[in-house]
CHARMM-style PDB file with segment names, atoms N, HN, CA, C and O in Angstrom:
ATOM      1  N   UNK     1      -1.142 -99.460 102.529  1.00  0.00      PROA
ATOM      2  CA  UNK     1      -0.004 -98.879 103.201  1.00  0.00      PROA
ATOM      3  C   UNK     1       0.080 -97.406 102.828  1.00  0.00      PROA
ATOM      4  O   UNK     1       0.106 -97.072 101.644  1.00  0.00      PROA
ATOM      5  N   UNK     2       0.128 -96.397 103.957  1.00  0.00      PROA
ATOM      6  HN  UNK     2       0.106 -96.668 104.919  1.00  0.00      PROA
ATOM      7  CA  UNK     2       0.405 -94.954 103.455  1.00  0.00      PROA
ATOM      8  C   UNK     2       1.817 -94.919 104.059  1.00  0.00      PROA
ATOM      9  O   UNK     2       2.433 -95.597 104.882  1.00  0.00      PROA
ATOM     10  N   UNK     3       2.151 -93.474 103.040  1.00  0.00      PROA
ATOM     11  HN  UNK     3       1.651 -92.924 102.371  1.00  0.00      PROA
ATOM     12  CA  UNK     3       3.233 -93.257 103.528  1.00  0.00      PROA
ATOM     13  C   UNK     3       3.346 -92.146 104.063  1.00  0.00      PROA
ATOM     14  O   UNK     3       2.754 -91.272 103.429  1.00  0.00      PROA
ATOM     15  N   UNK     4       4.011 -91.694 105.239  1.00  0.00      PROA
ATOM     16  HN  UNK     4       4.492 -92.404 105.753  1.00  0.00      PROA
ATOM     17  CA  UNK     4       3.993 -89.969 105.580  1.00  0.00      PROA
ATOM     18  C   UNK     4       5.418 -89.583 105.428  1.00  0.00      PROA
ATOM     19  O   UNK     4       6.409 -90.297 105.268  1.00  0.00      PROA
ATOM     20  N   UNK     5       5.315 -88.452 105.505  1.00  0.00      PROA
ATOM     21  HN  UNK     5       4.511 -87.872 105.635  1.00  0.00      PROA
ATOM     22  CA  UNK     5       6.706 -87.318 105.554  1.00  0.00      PROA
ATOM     23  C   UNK     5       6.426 -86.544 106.958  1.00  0.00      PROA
ATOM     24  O   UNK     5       5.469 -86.556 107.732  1.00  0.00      PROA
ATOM     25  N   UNK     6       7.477 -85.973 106.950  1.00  0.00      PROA
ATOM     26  HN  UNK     6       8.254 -85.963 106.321  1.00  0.00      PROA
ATOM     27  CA  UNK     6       7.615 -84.375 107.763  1.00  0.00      PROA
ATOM     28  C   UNK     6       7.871 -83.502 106.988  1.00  0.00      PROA
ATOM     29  O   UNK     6       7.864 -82.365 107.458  1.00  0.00      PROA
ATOM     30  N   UNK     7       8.160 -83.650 105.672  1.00  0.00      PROA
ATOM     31  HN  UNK     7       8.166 -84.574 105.290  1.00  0.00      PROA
ATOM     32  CA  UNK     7       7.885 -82.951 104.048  1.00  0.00      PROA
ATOM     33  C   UNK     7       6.777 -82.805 103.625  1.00  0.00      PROA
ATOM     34  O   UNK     7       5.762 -83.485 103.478  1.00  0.00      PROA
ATOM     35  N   UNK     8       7.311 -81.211 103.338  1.00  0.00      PROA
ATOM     36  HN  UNK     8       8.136 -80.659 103.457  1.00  0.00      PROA
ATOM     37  CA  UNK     8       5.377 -80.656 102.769  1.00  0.00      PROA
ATOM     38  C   UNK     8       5.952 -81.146 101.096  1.00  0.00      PROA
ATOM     39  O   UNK     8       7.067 -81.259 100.588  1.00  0.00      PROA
ATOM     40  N   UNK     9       3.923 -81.436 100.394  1.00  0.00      PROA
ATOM     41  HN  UNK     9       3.017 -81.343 100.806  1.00  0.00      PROA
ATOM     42  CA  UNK     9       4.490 -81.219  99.256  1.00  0.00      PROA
ATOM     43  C   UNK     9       4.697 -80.140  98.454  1.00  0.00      PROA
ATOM     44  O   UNK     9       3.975 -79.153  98.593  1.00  0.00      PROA
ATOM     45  N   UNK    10       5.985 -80.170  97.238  1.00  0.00      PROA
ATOM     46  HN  UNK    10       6.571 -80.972  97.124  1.00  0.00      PROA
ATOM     47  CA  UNK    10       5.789 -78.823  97.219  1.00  0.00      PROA
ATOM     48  C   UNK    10       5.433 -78.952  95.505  1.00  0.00      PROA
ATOM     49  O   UNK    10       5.305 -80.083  95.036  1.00  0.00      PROA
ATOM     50  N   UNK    11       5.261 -77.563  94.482  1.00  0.00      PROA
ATOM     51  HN  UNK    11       5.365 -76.645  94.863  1.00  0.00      PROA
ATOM     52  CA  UNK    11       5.079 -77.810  93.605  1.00  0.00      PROA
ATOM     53  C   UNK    11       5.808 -76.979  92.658  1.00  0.00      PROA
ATOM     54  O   UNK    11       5.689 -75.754  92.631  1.00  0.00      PROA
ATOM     55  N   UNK    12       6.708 -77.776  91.733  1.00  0.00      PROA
ATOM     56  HN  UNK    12       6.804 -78.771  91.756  1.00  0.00      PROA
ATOM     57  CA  UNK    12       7.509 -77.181  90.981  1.00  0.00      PROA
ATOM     58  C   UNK    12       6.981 -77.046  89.358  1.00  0.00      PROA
ATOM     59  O   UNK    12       6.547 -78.014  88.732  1.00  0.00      PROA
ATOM     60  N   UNK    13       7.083 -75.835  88.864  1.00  0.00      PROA
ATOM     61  HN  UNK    13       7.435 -75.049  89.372  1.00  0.00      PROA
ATOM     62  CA  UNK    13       5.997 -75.990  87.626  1.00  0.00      PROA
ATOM     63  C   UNK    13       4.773 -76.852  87.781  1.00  0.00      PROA
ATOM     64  O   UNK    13       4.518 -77.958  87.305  1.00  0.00      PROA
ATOM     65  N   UNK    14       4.222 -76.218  88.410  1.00  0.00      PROA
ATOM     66  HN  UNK    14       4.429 -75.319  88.797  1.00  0.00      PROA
ATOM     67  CA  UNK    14       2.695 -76.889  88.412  1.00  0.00      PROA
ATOM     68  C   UNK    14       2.624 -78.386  88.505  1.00  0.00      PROA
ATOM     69  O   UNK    14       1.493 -78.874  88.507  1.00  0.00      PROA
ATOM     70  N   UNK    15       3.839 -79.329  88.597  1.00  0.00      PROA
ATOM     71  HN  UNK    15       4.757 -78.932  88.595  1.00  0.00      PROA
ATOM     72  CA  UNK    15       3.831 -80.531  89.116  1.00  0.00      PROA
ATOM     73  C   UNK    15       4.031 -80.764  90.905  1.00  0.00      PROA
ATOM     74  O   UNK    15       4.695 -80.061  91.667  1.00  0.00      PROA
ATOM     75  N   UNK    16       3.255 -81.930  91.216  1.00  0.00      PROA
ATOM     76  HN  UNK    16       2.715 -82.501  90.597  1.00  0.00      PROA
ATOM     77  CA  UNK    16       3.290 -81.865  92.703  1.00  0.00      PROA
ATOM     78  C   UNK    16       4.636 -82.728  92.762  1.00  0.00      PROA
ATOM     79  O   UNK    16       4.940 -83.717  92.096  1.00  0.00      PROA
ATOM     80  N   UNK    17       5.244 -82.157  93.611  1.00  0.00      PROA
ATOM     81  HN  UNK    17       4.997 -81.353  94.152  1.00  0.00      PROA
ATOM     82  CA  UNK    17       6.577 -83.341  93.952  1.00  0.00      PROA
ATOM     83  C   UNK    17       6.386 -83.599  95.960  1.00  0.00      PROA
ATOM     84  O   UNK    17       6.201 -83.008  97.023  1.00  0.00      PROA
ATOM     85  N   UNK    18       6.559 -84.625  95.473  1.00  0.00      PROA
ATOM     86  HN  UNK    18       6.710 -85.105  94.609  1.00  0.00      PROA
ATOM     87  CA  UNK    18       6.366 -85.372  96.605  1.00  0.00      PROA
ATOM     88  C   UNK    18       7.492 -85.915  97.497  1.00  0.00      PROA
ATOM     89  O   UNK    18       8.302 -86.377  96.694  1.00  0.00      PROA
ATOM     90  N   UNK    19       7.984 -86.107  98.788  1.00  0.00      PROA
ATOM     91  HN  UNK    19       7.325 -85.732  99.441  1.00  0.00      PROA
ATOM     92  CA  UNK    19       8.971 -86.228  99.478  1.00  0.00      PROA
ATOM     93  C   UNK    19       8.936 -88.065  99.203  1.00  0.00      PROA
ATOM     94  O   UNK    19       7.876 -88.675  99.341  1.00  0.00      PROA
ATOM     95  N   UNK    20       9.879 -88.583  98.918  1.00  0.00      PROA
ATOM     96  HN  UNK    20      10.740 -88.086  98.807  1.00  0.00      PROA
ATOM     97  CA  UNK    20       9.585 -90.198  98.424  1.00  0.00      PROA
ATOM     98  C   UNK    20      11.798 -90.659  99.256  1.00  0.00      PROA
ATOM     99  O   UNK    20      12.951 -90.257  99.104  1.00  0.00      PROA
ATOM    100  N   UNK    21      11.127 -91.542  99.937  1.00  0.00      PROA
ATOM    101  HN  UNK    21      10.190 -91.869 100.060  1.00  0.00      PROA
ATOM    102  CA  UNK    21      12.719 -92.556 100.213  1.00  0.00      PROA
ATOM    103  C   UNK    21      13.089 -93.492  99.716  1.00  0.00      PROA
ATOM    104  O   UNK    21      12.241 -94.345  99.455  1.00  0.00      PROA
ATOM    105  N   UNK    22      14.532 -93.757  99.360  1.00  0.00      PROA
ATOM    106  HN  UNK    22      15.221 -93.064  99.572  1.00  0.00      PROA
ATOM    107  CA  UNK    22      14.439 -95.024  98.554  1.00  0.00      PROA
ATOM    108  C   UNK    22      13.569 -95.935  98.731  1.00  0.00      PROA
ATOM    109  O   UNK    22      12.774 -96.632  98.101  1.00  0.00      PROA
ATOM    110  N   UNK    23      14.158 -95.621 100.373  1.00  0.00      PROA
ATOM    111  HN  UNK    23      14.804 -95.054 100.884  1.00  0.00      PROA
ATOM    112  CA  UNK    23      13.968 -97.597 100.870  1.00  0.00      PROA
ATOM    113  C   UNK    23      12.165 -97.918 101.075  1.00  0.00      PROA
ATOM    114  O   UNK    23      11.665 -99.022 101.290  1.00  0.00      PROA
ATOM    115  N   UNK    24      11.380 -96.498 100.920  1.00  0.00      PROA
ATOM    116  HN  UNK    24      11.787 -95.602 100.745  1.00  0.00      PROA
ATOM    117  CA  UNK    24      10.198 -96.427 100.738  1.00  0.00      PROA
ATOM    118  C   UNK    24       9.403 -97.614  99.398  1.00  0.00      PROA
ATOM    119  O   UNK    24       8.355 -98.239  99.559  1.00  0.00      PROA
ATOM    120  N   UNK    25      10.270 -97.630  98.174  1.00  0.00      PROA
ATOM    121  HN  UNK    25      11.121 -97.122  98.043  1.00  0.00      PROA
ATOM    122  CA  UNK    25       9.902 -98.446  97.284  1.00  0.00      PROA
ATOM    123  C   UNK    25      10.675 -99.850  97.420  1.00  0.00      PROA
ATOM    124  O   UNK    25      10.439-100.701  96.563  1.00  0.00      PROA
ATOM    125  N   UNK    26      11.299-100.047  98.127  1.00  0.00      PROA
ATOM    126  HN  UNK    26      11.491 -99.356  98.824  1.00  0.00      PROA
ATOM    127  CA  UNK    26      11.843-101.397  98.456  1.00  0.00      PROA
ATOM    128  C   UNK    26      11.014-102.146  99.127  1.00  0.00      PROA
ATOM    129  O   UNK    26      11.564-103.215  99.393  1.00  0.00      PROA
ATOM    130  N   UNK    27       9.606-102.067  99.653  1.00  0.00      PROA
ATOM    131  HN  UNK    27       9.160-101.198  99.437  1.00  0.00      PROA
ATOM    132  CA  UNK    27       8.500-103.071 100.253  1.00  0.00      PROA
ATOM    133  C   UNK    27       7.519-103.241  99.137  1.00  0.00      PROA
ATOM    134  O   UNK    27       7.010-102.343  98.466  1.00  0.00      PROA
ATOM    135  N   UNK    28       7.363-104.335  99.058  1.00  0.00      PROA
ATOM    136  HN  UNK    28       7.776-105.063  99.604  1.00  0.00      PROA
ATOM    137  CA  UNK    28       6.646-105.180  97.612  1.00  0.00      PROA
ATOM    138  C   UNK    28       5.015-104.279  98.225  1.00  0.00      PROA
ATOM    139  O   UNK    28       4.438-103.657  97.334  1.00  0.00      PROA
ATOM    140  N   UNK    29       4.567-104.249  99.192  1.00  0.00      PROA
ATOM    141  HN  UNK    29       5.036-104.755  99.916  1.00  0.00      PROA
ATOM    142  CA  UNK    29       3.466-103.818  99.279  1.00  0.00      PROA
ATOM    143  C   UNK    29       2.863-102.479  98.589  1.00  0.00      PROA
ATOM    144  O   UNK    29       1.744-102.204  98.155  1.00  0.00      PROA
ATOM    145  N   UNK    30       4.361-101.603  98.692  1.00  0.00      PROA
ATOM    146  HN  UNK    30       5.270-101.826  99.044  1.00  0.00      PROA
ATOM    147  CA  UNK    30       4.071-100.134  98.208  1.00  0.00      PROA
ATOM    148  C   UNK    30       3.559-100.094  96.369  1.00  0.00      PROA
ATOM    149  O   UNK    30       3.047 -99.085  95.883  1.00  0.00      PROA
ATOM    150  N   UNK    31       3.785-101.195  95.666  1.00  0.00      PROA
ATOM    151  HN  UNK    31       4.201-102.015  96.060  1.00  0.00      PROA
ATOM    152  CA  UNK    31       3.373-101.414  94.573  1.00  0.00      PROA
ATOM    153  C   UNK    31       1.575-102.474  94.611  1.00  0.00      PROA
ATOM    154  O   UNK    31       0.638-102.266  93.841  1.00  0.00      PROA
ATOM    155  N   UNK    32       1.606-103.351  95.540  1.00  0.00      PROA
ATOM    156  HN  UNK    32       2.367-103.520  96.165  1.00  0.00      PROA
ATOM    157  CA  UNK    32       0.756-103.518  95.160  1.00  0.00      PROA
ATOM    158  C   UNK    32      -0.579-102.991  96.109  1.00  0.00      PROA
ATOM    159  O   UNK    32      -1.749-103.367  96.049  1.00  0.00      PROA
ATOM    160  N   UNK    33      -0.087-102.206  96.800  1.00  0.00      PROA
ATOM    161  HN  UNK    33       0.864-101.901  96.848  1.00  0.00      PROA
ATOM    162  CA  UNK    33      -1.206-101.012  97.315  1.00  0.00      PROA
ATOM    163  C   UNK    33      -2.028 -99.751  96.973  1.00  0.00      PROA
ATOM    164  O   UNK    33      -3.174 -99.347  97.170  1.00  0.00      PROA
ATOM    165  N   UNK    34      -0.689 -99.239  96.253  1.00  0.00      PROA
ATOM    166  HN  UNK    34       0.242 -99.567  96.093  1.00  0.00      PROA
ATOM    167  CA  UNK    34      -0.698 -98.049  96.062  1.00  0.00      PROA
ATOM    168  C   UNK    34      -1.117 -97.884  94.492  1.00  0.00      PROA
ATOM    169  O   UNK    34      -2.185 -97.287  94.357  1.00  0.00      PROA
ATOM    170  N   UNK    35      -0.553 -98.250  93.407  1.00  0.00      PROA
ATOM    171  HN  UNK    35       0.315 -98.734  93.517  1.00  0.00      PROA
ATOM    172  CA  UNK    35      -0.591 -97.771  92.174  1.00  0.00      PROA
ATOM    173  C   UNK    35      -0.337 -98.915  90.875  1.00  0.00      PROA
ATOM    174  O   UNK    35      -0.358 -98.658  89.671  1.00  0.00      PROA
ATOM    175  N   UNK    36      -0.139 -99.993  91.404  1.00  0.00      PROA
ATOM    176  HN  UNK    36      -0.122-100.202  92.382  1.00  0.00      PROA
ATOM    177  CA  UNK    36       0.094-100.987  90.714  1.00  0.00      PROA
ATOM    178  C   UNK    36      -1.335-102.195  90.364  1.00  0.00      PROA
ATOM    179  O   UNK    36      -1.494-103.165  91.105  1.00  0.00      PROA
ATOM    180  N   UNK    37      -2.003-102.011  89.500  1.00  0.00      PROA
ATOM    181  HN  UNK    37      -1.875-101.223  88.898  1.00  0.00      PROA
ATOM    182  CA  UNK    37      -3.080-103.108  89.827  1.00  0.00      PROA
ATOM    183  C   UNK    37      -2.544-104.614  89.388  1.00  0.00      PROA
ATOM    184  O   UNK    37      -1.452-104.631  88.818  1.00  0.00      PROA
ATOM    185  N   UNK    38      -3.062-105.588  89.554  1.00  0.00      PROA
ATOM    186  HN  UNK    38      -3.948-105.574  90.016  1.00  0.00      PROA
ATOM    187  CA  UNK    38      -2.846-107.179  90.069  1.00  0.00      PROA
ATOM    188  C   UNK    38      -2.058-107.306  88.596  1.00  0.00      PROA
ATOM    189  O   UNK    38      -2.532-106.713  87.626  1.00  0.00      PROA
ATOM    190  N   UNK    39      -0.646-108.227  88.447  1.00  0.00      PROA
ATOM    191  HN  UNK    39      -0.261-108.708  89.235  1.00  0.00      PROA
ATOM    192  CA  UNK    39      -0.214-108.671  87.480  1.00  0.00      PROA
ATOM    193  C   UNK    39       0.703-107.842  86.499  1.00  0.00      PROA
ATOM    194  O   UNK    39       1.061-108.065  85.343  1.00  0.00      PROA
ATOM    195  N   UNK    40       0.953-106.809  87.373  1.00  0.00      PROA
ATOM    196  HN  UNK    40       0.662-106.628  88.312  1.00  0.00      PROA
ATOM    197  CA  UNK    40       2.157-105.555  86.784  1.00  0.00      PROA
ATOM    198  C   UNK    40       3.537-106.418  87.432  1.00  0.00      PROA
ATOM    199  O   UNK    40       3.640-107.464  88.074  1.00  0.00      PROA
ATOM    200  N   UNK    41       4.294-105.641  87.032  1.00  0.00      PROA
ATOM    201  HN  UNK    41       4.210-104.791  86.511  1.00  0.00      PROA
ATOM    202  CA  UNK    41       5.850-106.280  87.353  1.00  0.00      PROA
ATOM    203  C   UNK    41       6.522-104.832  87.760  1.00  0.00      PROA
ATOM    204  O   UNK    41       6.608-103.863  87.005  1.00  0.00      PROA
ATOM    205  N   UNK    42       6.913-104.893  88.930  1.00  0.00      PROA
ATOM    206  HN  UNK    42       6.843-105.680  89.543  1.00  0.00      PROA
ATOM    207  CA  UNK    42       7.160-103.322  89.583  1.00  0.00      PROA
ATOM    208  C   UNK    42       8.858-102.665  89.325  1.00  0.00      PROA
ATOM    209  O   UNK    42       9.528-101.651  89.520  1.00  0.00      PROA
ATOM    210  N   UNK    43       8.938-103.893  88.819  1.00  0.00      PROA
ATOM    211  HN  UNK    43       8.393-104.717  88.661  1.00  0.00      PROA
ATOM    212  CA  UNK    43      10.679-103.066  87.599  1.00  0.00      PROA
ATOM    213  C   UNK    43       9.970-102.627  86.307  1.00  0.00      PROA
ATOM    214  O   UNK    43      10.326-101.800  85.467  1.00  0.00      PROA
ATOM    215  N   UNK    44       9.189-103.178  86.352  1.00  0.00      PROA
ATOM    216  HN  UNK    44       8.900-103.850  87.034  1.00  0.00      PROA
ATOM    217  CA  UNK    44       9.010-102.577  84.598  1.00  0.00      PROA
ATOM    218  C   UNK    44       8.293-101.435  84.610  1.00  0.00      PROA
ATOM    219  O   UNK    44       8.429-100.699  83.632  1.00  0.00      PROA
ATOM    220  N   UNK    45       7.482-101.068  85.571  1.00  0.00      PROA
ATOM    221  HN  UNK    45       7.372-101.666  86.365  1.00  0.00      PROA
ATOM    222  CA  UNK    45       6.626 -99.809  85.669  1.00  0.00      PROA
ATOM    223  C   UNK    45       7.473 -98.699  86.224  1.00  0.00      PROA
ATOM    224  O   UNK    45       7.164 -97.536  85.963  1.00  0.00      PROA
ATOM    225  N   UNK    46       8.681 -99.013  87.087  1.00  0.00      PROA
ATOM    226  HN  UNK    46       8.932 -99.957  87.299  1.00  0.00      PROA
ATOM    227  CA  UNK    46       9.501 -98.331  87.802  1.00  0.00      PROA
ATOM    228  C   UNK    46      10.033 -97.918  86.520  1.00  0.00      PROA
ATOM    229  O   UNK    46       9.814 -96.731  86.277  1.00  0.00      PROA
ATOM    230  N   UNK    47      10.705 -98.592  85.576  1.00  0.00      PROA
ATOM    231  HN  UNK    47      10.883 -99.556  85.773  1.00  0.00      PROA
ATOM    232  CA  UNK    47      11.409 -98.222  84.228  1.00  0.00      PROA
ATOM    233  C   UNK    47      10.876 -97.518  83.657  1.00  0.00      PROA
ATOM    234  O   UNK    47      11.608 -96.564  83.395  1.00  0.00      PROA
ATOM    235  N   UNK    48       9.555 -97.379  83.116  1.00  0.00      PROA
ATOM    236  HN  UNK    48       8.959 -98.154  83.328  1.00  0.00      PROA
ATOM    237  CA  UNK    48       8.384 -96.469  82.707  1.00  0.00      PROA
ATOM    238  C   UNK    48       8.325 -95.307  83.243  1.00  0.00      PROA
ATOM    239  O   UNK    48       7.965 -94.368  82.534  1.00  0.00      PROA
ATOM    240  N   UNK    49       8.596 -95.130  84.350  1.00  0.00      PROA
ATOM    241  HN  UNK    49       8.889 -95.893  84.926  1.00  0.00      PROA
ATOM    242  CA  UNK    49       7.938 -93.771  85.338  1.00  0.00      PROA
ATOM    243  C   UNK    49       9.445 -93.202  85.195  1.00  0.00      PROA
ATOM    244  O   UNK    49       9.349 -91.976  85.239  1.00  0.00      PROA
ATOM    245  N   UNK    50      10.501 -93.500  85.076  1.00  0.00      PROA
ATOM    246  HN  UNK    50      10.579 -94.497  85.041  1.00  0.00      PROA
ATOM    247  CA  UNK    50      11.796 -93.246  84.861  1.00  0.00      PROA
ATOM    248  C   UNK    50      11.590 -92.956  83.170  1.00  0.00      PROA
ATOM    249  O   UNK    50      11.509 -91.752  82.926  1.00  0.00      PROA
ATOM    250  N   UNK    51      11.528 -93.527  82.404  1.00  0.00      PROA
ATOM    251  HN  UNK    51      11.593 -94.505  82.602  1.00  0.00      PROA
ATOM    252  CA  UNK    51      11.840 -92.895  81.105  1.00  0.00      PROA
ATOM    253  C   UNK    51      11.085 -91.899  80.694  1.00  0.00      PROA
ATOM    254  O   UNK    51      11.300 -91.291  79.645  1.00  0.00      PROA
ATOM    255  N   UNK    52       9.938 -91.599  81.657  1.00  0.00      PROA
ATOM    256  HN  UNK    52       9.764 -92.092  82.509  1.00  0.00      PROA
ATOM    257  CA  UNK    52       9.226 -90.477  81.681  1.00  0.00      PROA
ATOM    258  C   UNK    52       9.397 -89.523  82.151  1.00  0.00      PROA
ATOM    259  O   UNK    52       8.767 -88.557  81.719  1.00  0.00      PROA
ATOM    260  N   UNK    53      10.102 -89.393  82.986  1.00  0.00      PROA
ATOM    261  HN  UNK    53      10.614 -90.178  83.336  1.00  0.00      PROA
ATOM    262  CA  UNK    53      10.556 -88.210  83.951  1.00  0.00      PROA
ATOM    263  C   UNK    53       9.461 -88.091  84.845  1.00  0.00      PROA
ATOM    264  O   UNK    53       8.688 -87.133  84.876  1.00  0.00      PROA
ATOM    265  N   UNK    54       9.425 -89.001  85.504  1.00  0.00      PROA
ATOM    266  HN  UNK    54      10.053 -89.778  85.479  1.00  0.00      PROA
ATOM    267  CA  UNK    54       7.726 -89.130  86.368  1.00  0.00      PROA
ATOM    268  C   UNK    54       8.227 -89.031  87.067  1.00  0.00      PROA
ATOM    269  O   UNK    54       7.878 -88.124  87.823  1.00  0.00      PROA
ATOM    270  N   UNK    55       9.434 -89.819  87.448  1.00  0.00      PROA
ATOM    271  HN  UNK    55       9.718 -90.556  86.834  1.00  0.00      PROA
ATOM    272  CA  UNK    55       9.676 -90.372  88.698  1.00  0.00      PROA
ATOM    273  C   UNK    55      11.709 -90.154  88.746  1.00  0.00      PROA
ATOM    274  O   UNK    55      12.334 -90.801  87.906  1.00  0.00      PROA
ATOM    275  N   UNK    56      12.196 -89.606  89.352  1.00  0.00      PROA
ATOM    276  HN  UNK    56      11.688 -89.081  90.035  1.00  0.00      PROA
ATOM    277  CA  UNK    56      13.592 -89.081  89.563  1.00  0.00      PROA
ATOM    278  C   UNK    56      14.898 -90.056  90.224  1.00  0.00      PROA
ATOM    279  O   UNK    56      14.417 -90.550  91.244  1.00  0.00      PROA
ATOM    280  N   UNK    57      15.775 -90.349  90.132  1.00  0.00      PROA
ATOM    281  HN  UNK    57      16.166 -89.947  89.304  1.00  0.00      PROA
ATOM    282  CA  UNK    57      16.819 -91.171  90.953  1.00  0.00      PROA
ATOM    283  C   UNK    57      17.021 -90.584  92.124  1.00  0.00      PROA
ATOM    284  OT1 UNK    57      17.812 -91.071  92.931  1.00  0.00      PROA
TER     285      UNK     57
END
């Protein structure tokens, strides 16, 4: 599954930020397509990428 924008990406301090919708991570597929390999649990990696500042509310 890809996802598109009509958002460029842009880059803030040399990190790429990416245009992302909630409801974009609300399809079970977007985890196990994209970045999740077989037998992850996609709250717990979501929690991870959050206590990292990977990933933003």
């Amino acid at each position: 599954m890809r996802i598109y924008s009509i958002k460029p990406i842009d880059f803030i301090n040399h990190r790429a930020q990416m245009p992302l919708r909630a409801e974009d991570l609300l399809d079970e597929n977007v985890f196990e397509d994209v970045w999740l390999p077989s037998g992850d649990d996609p709250e717990t990696d979501i929690f991870h990428l959050l206590e990292q500042n990977r990933l933003s509310r």
